[in-house]
C-alpha positions in Angstrom: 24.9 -43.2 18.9 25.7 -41.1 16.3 25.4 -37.4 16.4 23.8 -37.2 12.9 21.0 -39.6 14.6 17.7 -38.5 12.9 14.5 -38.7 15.2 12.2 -40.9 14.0 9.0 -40.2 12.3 6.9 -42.9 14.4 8.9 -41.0 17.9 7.6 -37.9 16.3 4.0 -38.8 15.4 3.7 -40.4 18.9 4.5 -37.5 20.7 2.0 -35.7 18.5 -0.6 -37.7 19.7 0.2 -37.4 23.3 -2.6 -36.3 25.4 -3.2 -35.4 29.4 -2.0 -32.9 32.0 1.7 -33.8 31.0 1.6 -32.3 27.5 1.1 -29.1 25.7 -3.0 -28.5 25.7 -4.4 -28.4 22.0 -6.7 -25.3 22.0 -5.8 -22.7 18.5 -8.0 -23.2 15.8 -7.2 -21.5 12.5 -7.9 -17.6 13.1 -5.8 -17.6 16.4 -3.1 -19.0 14.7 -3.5 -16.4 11.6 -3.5 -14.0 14.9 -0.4 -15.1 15.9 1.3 -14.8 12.7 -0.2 -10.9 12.3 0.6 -10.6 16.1 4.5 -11.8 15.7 5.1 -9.7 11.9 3.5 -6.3 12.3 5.8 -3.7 14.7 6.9 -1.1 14.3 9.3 -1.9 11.7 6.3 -1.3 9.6 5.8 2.2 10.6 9.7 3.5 10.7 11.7 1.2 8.4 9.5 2.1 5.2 10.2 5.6 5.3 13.8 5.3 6.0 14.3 2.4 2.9 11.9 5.0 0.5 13.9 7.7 1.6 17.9 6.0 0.9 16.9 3.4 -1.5 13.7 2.6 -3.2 11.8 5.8 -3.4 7.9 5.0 -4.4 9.2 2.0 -5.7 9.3 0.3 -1.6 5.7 -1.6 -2.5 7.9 -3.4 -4.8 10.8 -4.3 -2.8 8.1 -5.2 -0.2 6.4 -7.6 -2.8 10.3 -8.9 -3.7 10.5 -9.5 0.3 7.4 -11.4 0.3 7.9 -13.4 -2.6 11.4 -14.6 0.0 9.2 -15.2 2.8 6.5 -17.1 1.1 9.1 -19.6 -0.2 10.5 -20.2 3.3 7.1 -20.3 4.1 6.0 -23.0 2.3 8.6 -25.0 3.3 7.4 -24.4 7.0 4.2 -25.2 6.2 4.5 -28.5 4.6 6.6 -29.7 8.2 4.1 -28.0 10.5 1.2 -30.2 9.0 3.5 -33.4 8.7 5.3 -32.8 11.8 2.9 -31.1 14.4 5.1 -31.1 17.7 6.5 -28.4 19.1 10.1 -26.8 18.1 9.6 -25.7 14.6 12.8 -25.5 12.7 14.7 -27.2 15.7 12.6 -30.3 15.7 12.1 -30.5 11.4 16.1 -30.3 11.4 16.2 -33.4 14.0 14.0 -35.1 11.7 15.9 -34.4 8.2 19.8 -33.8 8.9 20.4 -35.4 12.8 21.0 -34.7 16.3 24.0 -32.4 15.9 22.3 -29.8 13.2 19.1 -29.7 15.5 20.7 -28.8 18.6 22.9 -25.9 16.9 19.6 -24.7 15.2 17.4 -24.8 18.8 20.0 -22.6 20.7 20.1 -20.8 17.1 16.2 -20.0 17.6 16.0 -19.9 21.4 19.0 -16.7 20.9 16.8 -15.3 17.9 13.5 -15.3 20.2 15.1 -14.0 23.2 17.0 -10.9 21.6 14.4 -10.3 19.4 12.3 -10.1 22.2 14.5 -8.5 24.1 14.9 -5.5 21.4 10.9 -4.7 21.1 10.9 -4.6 24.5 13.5 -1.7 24.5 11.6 0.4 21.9 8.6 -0.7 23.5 9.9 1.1 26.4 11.1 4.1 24.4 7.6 4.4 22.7 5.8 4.6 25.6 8.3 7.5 27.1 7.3 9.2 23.9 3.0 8.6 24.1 3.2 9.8 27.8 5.4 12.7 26.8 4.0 15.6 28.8 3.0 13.9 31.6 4.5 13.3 35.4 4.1 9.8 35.2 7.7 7.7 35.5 8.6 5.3 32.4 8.1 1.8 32.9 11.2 -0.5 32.2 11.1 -3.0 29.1 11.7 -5.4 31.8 7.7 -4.7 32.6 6.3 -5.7 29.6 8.2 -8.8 28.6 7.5 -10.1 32.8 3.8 -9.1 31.9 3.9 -11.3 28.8 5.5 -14.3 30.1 3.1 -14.4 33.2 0.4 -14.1 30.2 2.3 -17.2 28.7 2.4 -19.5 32.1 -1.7 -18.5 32.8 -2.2 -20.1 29.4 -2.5 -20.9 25.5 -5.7 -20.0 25.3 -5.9 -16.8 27.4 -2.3 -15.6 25.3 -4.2 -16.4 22.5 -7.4 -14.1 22.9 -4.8 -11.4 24.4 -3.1 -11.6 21.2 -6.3 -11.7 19.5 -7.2 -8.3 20.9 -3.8 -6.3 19.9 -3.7 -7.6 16.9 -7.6 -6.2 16.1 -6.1 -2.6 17.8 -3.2 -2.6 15.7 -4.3 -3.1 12.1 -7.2 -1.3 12.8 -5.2 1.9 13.0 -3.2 0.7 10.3 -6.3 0.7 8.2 -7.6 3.9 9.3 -4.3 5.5 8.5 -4.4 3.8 4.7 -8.8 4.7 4.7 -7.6 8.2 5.4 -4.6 8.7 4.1 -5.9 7.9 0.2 -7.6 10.4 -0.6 -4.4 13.0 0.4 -1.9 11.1 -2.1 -0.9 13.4 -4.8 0.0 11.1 -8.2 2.8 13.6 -8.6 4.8 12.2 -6.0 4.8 8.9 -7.5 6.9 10.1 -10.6 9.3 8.9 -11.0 8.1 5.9 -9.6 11.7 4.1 -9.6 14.4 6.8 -8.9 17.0 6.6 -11.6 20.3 4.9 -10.1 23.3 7.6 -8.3 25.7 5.4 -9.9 26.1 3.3 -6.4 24.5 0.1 -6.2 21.4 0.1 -3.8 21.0 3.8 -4.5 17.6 4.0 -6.4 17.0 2.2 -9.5 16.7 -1.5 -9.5 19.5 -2.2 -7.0 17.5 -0.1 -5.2 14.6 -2.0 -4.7 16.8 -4.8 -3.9 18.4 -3.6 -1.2 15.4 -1.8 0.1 13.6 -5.4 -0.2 16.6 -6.5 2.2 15.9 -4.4 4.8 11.8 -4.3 4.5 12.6 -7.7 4.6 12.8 -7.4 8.8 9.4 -6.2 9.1 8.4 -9.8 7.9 10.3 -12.1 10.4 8.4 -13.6 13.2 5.8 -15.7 11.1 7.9 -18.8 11.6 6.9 -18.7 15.2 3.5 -20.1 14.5 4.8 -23.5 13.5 6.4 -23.7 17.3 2.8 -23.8 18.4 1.8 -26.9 16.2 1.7 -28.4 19.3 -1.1 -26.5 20.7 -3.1 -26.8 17.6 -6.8 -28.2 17.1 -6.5 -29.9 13.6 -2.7 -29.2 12.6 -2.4 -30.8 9.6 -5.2 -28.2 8.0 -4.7 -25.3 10.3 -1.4 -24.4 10.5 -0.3 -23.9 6.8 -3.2 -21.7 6.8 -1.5 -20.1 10.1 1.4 -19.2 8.5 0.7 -18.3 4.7 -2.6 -16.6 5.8 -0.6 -14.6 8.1 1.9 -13.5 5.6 -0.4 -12.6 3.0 -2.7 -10.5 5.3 0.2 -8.3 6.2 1.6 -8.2 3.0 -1.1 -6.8 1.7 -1.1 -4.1 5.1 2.1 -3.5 3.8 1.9 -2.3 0.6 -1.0 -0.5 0.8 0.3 1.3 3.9 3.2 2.2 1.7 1.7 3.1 -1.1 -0.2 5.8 1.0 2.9 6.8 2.7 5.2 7.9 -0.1 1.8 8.8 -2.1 0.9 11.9 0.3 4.1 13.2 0.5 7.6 13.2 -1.6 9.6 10.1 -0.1 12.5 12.3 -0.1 10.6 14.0 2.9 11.3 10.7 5.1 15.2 11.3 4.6 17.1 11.4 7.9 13.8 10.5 10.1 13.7 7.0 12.3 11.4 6.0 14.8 8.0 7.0 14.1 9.1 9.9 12.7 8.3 9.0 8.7 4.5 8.1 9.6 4.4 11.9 11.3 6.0 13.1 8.4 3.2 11.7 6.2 0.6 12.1 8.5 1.8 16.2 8.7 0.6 16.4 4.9 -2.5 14.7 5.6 -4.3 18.1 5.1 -5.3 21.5 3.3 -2.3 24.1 2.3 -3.1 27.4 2.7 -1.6 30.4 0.4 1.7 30.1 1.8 2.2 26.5 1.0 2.3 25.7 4.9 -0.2 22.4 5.6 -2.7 22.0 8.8 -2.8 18.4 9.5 -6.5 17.5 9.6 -6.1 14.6 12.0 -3.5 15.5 14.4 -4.7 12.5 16.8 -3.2 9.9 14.1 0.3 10.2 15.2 -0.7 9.7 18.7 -3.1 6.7 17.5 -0.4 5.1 15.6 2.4 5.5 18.9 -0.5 3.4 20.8 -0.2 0.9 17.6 3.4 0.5 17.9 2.6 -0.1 21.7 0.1 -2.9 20.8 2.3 -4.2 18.1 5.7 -4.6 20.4 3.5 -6.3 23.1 2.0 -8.8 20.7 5.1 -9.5 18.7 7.3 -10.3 22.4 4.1 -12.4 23.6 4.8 -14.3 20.2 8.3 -14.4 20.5 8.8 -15.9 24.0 6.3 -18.5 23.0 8.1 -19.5 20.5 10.9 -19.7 22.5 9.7 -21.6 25.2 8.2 -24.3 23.0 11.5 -24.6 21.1 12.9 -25.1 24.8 10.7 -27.4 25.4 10.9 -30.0 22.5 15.2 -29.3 23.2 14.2 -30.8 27.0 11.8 -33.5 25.7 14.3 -35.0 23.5 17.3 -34.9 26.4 19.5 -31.9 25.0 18.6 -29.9 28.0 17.8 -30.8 31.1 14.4 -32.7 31.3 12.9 -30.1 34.1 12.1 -27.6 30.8 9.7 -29.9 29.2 7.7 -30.1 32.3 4.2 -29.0 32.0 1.7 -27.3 34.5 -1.1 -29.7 34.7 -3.3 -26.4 35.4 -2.5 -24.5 32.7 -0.9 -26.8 30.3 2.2 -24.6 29.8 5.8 -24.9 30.1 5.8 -22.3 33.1 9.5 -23.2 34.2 10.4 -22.1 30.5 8.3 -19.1 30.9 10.0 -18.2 34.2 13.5 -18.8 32.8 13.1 -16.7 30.1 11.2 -14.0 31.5 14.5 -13.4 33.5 17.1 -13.9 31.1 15.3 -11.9 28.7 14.5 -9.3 31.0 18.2 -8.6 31.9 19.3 -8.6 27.7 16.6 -5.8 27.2 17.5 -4.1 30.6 21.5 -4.0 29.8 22.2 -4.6 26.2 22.6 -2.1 23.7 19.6 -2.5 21.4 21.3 -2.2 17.9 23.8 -5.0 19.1 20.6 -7.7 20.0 18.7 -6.0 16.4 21.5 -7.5 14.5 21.8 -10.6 16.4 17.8 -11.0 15.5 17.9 -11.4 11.6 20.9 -13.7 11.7 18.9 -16.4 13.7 16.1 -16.0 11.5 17.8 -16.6 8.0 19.5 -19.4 9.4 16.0 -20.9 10.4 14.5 -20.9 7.1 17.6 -22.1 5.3 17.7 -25.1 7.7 13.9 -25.8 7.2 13.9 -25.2 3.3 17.3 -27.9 2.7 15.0 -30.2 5.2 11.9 -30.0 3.1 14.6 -31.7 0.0 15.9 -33.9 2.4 12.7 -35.1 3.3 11.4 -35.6 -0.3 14.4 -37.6 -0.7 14.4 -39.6 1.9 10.8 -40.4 2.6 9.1 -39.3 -0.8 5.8 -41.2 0.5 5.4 -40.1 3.6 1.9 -38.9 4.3 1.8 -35.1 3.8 -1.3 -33.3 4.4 0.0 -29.7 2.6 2.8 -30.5 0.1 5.6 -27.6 -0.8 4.6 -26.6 -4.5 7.6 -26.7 -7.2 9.9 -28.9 -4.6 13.3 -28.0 -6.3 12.8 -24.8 -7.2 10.7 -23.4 -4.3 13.2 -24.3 -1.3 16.3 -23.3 -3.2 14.7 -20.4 -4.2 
């Protein structure tokens, strides 16, 4: 057989239909999977990689790049969408790849995604670790490992869909509520004056202010977005796929879109964004959240909610542990449909009849993953993170013109807008 053997659409819809203890258990509905999408995009590269790309290369003028980043995402998006209703299995960008361009291109693009989910993982759980050092500062209590949270996750993960689900369902409610209350009370401190100007004019070096400023500031927002492609590994656990998960993915990437911005727009509005220069972590939100208050005659500011910086560490905390719970989902699944179709060995696709999980995935993972995020360098598994991810949606956007190619009438129950223009763009 050839290695550009495409999988074919009947194999594909039959093992969508599958039902019993053997198979993945459909049990997300709409919201959950809108949950998962919020859960998997907002970290804290929300709260410390805004200041930093204000501060070096946007100025006010980041709500744009994030809006440019968006616009990026919601083409790749679209593309996923219109395969998750069409194809709703398991494996996302490993199993639409199988489908459009052959056997080879899918198995490069599954170990692609399974390396993408585990460093990514593997890198929140690091900062998760460092965050929590940071909220307990002051007290004799000894700092839990990152290896802690991502074993609590995956155990989370073998219990069950459903119970991850509602989990993930809680965080995410924690953590964009103290996103909101930071925006709710952070609007009435912005001064207009440190919008102006509102695009920095241009040092003379490209990406410094100016236009190709907001460019390159959109390239590096543009991290605090990946992660909403791991809905569409869950299609197989889907009630209703062909209507649910498009509005899984796009719903999820509008909501924190608009998060985004607006938490932006408050940020360099209450302070100069020149303030956030030199400052990582959660430094920049403290920095904003310091102005948040009455000067007295000397110019000096008391911060009238002093709790908010402690409020938004717990955030980051919530955020890290939904977006690794997302991420080693994701990878499990894509393990899973890699197993099912005989690239890996067939013990990965086999399913707890109890809880209707890939546990032996789980378990794998939760040990490989653990020891990347116990002894590898975090900025070496942060680089390897965004690689995985461009690759993905490239894959998934030349499938979506394959497909429209090569099976023009096949039934599609969300249809990518603009075909030639959307996926290339």
């Amino acid at each position: 057989m050839s290695i550009f053997a495409r999988k074919p659409m009947d194999a594909l819809m039959n093992e969508a239909s599958e039902t019993g203890s053997h198979t993945l258990k459909r049990t997300l509905g709409a919201g959950g999977l809108v949950a998962l999408g919020i859960g998997a995009i907002i970290g804290a590269g929300l709260f410390s990689i805004t200041g930093m790309a204000a501060a070096n290369h946007a100025g006010p003028a980041i709500t744009i790049s994030f809006i440019v980043a968006a616009f990026g995402c919601l083409f790749a998006g679209l593309c996923y969408a219109e395969f998750a209703s069409m194809i709703p299995v398991a494996g996302s960008a490993y199993t639409y790849s199988y489908a459009t361009m052959g056997e080879f291109i899918a198995w490069i693009i599954g170990w692609d995604l399974v390396l993408e989910y585990a460093v990514g993982a593997a890198t929140v759980g690091i900062s998760w670790s460092r965050y929590l050092v940071k909220f307990l500062e002051g007290f004799d209590i000894i700092n839990l490992p990152a290896v802690g949270i991502i074993v609590l996750m995956s155990l989370l993960l073998i219990k069950g869909t459903k119970e991850s689900a509602t989990v993930n369902a809680v965080i995410v409610a924690i953590k964009v509520t103290v996103v909101l209350v930071f925006i709710f009370l952070g609007w009435k401190y912005i001064n207009e004056a440190n919008y102006t100007p509102y695009i920095p004019e241009n040092t003379g070096n490209f990406g410094d202010f100016g236009f190709s400023g907001i460019i390159r500031a959109a390239a590096i927002v543009f991290f605090a977005y990946i992660g909403f492609d791991a809905v569409s590994t869950a299609a197989q656990e889907t009630k209703n796929p062909k209507r649910n998960m498009p509005i899984g993915i796009l719903g999820s990437l509008l909501i924190c879109t608009i998060l985004y911005i607006l938490f932006a727009h408050v940020m360099t509005g209450v302070t100069s964004y020149s303030s956030f220069a030199g400052k990582d972590g959660i430094a920049p939100v403290a920095v904003a959240i310091d102005h948040m208050g009455t000067a007295n005659a000397a110019g000096i500011v008391t911060p009238d909610y002093p709790w908010l910086n402690r409020a938004i560490i717990v955030a980051i905390l919530f955020g890290y542990s939904s977006v690794i719970l997302v991420m080693l989902m994701g990878q499990s699944r894509v393990f899973y449909s890699m197993s099912k179709d005989g690239l890996i060995p067939k013990v990965f696709s086999a399913v707890n009849p109890k809880s209707q999980t890939p546990a032996k995935s789980n378990m794998l993972f939760m040990g490989f993953v653990s020891l990347f995020a116990a002894f590898v360098p975090a900025r070496v598994v942060g680089e390897m993170t965004s690689i995985g991810t461009l690759f993905a949606f490239i894959l998934v956007c030349i499938g979506v013109l394959i497909m429209r190619e090569k099976m023009p009438d096949a039934p599609r129950a969300f249809s990518t807008p603009l075909v030639r223009f959307v996926p290339i763009a």
